[in-house]
TIPA-976451 format. One record per residue (C-alpha): residue number from 1; x, y, z. Coordinates in Angstrom, 2 decimals. Example, Ala and Ser with C-alpha at 12.3 -4.5 7.8 and 13.67 -1.06 7.14 Angstrom:
BEGIN
[1; [12.30; -4.50; 7.80]] [2; [13.67; -1.06; 7.14]] 
% end
This chain:
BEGIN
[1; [138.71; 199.47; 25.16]] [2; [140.48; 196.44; 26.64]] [3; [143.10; 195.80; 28.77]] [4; [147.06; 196.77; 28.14]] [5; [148.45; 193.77; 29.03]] [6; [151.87; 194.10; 27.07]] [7; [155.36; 194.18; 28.52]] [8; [158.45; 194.86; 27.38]] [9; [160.97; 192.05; 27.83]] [10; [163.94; 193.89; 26.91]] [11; [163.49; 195.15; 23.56]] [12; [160.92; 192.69; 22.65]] [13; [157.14; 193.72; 23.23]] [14; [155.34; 190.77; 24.26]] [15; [150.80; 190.97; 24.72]] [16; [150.61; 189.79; 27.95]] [17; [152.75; 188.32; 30.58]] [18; [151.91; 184.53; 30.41]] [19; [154.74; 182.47; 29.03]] [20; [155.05; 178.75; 28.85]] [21; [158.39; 177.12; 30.09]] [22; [160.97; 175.57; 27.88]] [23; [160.98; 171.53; 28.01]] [24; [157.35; 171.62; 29.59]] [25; [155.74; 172.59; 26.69]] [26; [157.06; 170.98; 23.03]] [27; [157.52; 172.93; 20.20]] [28; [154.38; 174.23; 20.73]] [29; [151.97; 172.33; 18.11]] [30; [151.35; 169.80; 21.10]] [31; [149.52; 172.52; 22.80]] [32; [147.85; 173.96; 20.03]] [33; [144.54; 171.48; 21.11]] [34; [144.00; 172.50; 24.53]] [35; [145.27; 176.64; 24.34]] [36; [144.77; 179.41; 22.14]] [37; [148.86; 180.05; 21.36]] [38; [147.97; 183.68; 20.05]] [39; [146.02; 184.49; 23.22]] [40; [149.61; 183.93; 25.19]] [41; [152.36; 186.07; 25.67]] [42; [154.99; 184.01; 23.87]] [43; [156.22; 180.50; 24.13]] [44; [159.40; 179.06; 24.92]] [45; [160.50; 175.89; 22.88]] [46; [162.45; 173.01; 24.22]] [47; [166.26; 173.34; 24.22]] [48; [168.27; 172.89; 21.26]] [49; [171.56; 171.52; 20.73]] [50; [173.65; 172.07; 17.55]] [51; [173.45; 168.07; 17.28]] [52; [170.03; 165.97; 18.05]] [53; [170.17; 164.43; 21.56]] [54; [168.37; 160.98; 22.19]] [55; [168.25; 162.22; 26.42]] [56; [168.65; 160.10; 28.59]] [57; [167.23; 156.40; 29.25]] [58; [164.27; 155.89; 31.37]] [59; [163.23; 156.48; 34.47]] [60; [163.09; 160.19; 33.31]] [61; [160.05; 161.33; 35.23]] [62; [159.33; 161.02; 38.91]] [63; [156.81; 162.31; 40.86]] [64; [157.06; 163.88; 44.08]] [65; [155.25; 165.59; 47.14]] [66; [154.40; 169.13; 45.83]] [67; [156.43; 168.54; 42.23]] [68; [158.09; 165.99; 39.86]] [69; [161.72; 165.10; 39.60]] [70; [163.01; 164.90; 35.78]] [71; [166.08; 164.06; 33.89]] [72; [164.95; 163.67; 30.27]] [73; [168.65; 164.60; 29.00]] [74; [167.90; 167.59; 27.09]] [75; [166.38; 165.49; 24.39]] [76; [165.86; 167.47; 21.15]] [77; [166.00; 167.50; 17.14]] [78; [169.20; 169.40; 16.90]] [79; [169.75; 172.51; 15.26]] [80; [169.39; 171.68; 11.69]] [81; [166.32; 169.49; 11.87]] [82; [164.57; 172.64; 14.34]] [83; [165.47; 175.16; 11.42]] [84; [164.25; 172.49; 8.96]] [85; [160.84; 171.40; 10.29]] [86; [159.95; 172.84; 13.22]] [87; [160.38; 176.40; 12.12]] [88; [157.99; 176.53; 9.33]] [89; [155.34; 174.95; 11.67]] [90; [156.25; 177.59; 14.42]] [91; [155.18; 180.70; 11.76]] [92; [152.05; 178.77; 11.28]] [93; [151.40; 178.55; 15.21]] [94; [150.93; 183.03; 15.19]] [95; [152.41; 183.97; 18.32]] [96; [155.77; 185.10; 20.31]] [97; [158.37; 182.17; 19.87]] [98; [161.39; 182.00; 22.03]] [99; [163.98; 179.16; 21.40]] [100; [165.83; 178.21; 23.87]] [101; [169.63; 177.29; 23.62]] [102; [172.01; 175.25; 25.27]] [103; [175.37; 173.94; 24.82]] [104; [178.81; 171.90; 25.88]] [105; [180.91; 175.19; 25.03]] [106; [180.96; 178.67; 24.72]] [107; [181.82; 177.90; 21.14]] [108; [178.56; 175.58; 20.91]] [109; [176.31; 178.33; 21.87]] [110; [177.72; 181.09; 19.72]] [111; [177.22; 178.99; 16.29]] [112; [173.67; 178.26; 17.54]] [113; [173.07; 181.73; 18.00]] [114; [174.72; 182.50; 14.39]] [115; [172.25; 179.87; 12.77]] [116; [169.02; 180.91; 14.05]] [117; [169.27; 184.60; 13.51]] [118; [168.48; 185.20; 10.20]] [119; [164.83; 183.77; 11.33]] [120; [162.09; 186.10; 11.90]] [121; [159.77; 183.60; 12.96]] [122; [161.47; 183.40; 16.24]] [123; [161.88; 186.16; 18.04]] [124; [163.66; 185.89; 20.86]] [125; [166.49; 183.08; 22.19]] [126; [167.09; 181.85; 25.78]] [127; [169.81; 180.76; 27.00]] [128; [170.05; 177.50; 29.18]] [129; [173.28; 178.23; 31.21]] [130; [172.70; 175.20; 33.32]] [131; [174.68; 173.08; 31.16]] [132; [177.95; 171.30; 31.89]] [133; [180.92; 172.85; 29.91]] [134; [182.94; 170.06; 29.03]] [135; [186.11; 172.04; 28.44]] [136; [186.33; 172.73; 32.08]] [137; [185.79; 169.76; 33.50]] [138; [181.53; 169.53; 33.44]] [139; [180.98; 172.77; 35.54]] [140; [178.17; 174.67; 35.06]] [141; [177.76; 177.55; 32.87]] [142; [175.41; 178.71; 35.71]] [143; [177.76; 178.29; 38.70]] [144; [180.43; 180.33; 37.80]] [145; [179.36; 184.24; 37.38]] [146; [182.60; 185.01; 34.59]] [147; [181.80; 181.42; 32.49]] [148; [177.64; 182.83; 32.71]] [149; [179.13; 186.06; 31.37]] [150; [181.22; 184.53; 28.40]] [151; [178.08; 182.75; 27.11]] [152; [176.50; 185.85; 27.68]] [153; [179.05; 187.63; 25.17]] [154; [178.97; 184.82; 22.92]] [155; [175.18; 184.54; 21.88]] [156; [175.08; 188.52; 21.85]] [157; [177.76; 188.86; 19.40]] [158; [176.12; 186.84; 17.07]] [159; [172.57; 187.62; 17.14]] [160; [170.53; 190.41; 16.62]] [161; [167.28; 189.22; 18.47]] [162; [166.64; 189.84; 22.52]] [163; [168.57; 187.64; 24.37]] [164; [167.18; 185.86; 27.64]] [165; [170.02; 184.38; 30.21]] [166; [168.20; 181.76; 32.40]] [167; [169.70; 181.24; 35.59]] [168; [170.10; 178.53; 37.76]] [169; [168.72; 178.47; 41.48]] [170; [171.43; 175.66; 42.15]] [171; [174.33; 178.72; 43.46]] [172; [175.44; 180.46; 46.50]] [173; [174.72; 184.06; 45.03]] [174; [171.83; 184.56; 42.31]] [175; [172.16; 188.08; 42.55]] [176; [175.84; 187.70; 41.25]] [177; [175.21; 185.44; 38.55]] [178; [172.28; 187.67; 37.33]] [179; [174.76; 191.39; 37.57]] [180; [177.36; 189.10; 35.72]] [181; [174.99; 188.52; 32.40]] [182; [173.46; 192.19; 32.81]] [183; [176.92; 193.25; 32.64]] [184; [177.39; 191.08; 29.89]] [185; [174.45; 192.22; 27.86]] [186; [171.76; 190.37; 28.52]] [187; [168.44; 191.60; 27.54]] [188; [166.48; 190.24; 30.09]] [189; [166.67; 187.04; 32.87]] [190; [164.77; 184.45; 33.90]] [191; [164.54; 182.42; 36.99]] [192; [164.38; 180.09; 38.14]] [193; [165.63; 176.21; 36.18]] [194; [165.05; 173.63; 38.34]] [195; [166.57; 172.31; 41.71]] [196; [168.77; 169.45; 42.20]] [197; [167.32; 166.62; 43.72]] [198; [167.01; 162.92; 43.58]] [199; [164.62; 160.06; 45.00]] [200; [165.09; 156.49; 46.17]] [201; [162.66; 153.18; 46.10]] [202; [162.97; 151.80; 49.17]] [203; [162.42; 148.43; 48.53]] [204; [165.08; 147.98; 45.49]] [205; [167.25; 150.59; 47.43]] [206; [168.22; 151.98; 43.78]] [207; [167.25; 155.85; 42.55]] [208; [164.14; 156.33; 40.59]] [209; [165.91; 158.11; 37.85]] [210; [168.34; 156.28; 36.02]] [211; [170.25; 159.30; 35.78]] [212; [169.84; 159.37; 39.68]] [213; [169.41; 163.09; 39.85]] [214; [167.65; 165.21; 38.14]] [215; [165.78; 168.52; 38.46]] [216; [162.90; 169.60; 40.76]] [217; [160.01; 171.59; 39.69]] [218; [156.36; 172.22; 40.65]] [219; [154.69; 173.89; 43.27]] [220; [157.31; 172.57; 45.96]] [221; [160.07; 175.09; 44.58]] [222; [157.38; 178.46; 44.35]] [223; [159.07; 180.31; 48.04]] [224; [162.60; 179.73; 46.68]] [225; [161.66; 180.93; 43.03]] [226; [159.45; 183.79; 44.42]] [227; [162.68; 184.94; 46.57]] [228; [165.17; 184.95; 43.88]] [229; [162.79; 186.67; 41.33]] [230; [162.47; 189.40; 44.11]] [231; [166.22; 189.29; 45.19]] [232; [167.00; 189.67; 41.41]] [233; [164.63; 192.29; 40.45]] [234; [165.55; 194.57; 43.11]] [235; [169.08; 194.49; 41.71]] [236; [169.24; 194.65; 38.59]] [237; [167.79; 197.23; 35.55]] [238; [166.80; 194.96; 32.82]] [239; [163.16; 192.63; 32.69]] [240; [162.85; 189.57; 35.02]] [241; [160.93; 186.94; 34.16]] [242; [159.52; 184.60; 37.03]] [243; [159.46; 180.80; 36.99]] [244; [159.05; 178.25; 39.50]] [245; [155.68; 176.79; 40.76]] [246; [152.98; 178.79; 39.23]] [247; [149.73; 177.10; 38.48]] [248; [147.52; 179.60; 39.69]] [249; [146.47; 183.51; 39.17]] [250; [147.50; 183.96; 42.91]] [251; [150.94; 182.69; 41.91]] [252; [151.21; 184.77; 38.75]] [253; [150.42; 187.90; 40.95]] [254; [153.14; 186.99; 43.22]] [255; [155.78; 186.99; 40.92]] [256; [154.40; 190.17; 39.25]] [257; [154.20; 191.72; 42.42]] [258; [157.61; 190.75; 43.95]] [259; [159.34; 192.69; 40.73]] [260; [159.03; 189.91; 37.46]] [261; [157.82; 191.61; 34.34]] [262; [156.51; 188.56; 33.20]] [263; [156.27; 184.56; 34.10]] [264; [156.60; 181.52; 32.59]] [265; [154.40; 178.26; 33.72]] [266; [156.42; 174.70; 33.10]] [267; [155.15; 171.80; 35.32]] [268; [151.55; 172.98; 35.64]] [269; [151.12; 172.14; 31.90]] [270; [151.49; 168.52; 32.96]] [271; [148.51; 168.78; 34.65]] [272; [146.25; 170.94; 32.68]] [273; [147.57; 171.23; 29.57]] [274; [145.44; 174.19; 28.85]] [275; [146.58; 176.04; 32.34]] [276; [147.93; 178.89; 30.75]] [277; [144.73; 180.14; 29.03]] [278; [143.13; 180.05; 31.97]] [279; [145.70; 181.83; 33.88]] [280; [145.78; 185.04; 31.26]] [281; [141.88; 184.69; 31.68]] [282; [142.28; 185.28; 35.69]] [283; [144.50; 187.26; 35.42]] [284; [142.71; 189.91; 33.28]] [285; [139.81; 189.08; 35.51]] [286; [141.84; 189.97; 38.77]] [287; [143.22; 193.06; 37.36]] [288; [139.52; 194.41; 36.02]] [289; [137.97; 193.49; 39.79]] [290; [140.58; 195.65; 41.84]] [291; [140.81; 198.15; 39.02]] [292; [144.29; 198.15; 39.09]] [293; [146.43; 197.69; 35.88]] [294; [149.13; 195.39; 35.18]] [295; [152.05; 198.01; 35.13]] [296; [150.67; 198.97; 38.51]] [297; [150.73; 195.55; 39.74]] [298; [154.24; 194.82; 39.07]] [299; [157.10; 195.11; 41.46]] [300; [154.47; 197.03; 43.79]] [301; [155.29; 194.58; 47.10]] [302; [154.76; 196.85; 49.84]] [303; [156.75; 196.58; 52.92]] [304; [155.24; 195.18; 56.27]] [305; [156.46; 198.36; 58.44]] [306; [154.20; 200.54; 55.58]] 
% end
């Protein structure tokens, strides 16, 4: 008999606990060469916006020490054309499918919500809360814990599938943002987006982005990822999932073990676009070596006065 390597992510049972990221990975069929898609435990498609978005211009991508800097500009098909064509090639793909939404209002989010419900080939939405709201002057959805809530409401009240509030790192108090959209009615959270950061050629003495900042992401941002997962988990009652650096089993146990039901792996697919095969692989290789199972494994961080 093999491994039980399912988890509950709210009220959606996933087969394992290896995710991909959304924006790191497509819409999936880009993968489908270098990773089994039905081995995984779901993946997350790029953000979509109720119209297409070009992003922004180049320099979008910047590497740094320990990570990459982007600002692609939330580039994507739009609503329509994702429900059009990339829908009936996301059935044919066989595994979890989580879409992730994002939007300039409250408003914006709630009518994406009401569009993709009545699809069964996706089976879970996130919710990208680190997006300007334009109505209040560009603040983040993520910043403020009552706006995170309103979204919150919003995509709840018109969909029926498990809803996943992704929060941003870029606050003064995760653990408030995260009660806020658990109060809300979020089904489960994930953490963490990306940092805030920006880098400069020295000899033009211009940013590297044209957008001049953009996010951070990659193995550089695993400590502060790893301690919001764990500040998170410890306070609230519905599934974490962990993000933020993982391109190795010894990462994925990390997160598991600080309290994340599950993780999601973004940047490493930019190296090895078949990294999250291998990481379900180790994983279930780890877990048969110490003879420990994964619902053992998770949130079991022990204390260093034990």
């Amino acid at each position: 008999m093999g491994l039980d390597l399912s988890v509950d992510i709210g009220n959606l049972v996933i087969r394992n606990p290896i995710m991909t990221a959304s924006g790191t990975f497509g819409y999936g069929e880009e993968f489908a060469p270098f990773v089994d898609l039905t081995t995984l435990g779901g993946i997350v498609v790029k953000g979509i916006s109720i119209e297409p978005r070009p992003g922004n211009a180049p320099q979008r991508i910047v590497e740094t020490e320990g990570g990459m800097l982007n600002a692609i500009g939330l580039q994507n098909v739009g609503v329509e054309k994702f429900i059009e064509k990339k829908i009936p090639m996301l059935k044919a793909l066989n595994t979890t499918v989580v879409v992730n939404v994002l939007g300039d209002s409250v408003e914006d989010y709630a009518e994406i919500a009401k569009r993709l419900d009545p699809y069964d080939d996706i089976q879970a939405l996130e919710v990208n809360i680190s997006c300007p709201n334009v109505k209040k002057g560009g603040v983040a959805f993520g910043t403020v814990p009552e706006m995170a809530a309103r979204v919150t409401r919003a995509v709840k009240a018109n969909t029926s599938k498990p809803v996943i509030v992704k929060l941003s790192p870029n606050v003064t108090n995760i653990v408030a943002m995260a009660l806020a959209v658990e109060e809300a009615g979020a089904d489960s959270i994930c953490l963490i987006n990306t940092l805030i950061g920006m880098a400069i050629d020295v000899k033009t003495r211009r940013p590297k982005l044209a957008n001049t900042i953009g996010g951070l992401s990659g193995p550089a941002i695993k400590p502060i990822a790893l301690h919001m997962v764990y500040q998170v988990a410890q306070a609230v009652k519905i599934p974490v999932i962990g993000i933020g650096g993982i391109s190795t089993v010894e990462d994925v146990l990390e997160f598991l073990i600080a309290g994340a039901t599950a993780v999601q792996v973004g940047t490493a697919n930019f190296i090895n676009p078949g990294v999250s095969g291998q990481l379900l692989a180790d994983l279930e290789s780890y877990l048969v070596e110490n003879n420990i199972s994964l619902k053992e494994l998770i949130g079991s961080l022990k204390k260093n006065s034990d």
